[in-house]
C-alpha positions as CSV (number, residue, x, y, z in Angstrom):
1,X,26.0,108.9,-126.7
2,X,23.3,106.2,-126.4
3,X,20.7,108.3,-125.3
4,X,21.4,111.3,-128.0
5,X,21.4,108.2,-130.6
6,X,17.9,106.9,-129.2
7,X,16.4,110.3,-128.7
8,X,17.6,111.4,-132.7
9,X,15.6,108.4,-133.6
10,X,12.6,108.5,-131.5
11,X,12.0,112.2,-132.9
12,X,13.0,110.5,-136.8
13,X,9.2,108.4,-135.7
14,X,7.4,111.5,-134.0
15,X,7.5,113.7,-137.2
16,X,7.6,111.3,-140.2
17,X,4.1,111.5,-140.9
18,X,3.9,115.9,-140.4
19,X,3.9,118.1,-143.5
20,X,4.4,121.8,-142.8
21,X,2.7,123.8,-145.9
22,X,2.2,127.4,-147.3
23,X,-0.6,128.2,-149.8
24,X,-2.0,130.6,-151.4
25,X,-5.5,131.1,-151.0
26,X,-8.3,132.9,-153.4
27,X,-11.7,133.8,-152.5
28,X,-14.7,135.8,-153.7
29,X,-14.0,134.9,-157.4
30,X,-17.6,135.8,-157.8
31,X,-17.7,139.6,-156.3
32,X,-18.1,142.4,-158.2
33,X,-14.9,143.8,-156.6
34,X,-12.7,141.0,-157.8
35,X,-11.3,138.4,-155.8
36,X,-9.6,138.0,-152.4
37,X,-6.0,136.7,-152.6
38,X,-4.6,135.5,-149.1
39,X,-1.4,133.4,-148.1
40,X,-2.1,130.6,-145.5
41,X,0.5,128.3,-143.7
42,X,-0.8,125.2,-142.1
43,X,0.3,121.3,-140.6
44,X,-0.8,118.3,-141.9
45,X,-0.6,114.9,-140.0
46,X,-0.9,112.0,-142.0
47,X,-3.6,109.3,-140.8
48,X,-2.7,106.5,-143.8
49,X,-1.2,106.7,-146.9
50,X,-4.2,108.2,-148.4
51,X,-5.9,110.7,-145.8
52,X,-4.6,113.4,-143.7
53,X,-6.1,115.8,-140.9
54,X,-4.7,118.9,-140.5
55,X,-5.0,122.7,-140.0
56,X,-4.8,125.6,-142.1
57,X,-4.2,129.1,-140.6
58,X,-7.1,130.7,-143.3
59,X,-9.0,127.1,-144.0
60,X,-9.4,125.8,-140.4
61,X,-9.4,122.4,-140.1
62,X,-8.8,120.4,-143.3
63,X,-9.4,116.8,-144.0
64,X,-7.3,115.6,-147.3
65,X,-8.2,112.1,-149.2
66,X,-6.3,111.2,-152.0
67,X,-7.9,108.6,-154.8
68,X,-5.9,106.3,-156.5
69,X,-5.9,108.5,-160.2
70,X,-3.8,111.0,-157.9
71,X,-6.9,113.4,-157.4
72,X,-6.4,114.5,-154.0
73,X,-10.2,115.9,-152.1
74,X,-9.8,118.9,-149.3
75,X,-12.1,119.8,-147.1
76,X,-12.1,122.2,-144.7
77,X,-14.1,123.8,-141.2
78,X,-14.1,127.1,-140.4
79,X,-15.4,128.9,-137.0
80,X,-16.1,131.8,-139.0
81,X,-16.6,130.9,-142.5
82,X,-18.5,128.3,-144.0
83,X,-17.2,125.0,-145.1
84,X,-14.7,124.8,-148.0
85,X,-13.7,122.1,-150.6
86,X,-11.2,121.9,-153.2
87,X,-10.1,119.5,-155.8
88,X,-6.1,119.2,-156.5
89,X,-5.7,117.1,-159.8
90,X,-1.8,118.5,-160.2
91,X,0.0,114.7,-159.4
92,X,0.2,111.0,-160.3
93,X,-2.1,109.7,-163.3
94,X,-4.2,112.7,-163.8
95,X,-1.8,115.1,-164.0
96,X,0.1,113.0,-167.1
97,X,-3.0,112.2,-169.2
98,X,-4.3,115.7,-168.9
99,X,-0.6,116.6,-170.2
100,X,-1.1,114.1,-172.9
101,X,-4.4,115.6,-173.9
102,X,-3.1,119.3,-174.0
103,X,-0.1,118.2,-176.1
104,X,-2.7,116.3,-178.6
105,X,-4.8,119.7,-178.7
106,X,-2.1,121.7,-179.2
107,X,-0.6,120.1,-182.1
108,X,-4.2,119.6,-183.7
109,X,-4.8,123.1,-183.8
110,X,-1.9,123.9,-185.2
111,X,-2.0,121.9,-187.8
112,X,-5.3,123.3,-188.3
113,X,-3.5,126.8,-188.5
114,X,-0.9,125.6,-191.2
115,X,-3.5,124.1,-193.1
116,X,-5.3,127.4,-192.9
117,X,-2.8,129.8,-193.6
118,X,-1.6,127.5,-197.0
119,X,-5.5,127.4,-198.1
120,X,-5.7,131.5,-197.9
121,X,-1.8,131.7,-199.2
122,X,-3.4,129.3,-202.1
123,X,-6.8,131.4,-202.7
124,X,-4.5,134.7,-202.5
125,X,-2.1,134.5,-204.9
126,X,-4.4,132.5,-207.1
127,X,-1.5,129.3,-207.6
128,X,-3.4,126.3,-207.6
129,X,-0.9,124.2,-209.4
């Protein structure tokens, strides 16, 4: 019982730090033939709290960074392709504010509509009291 209690917990430390991931990947967004949509799984071994190496079965080899906003950096090496990059702002800070800036948008324009559609109400029926 010892040993199944030690060998549960040695395994608990071997894969605390592994992600297992599936993605879905687009490419050729500039053909003329329209883009290339792909699904990818991949591993991810954490190296810190902030960086990760791991491998994606379409990406290759990926190196992730994350900044302290929550903007996370990807890179990734290919044998057959050429290098790729992306930019995941979907988490911590960024993710709120750029929330907060839609919802400010959003209710500008519409009171922008309201204030349009009374105007033209106003010129059409000519009650300006």
């Amino acid at each position: 019982m010892k040993q199944l209690i030690g060998t549960i917990f040695l395994i608990s430390f071997i894969f605390s730090g592994v992600n297992f991931n599936q993605s879905t990947v687009f490419s050729s967004l500039d053909e003329v033939n329209g883009p290339i949509v792909g699904n990818a799984m991949g591993v991810d071994f954490d190296m810190n709290e902030s960086m990760s190496i791991g491998y994606d079965s379409i990406l290759g080899m990926l190196v992730k960074a994350k900044s302290p906003m929550g903007i996370e950096f990807r890179i990734g090496f290919s044998a057959t392709d050429t290098a790729t990059y992306g930019v995941d702002i979907l988490g911590g800070m960024v993710e709120k504010e750029l929330k907060h800036l839609y919802l400010q948008l959003l209710i500008t324009l519409q009171l922008e509509i309201m204030q349009r559609k009374l105007l033209l109400e106003l010129i059409l029926t000519g009650d300006f009291r």
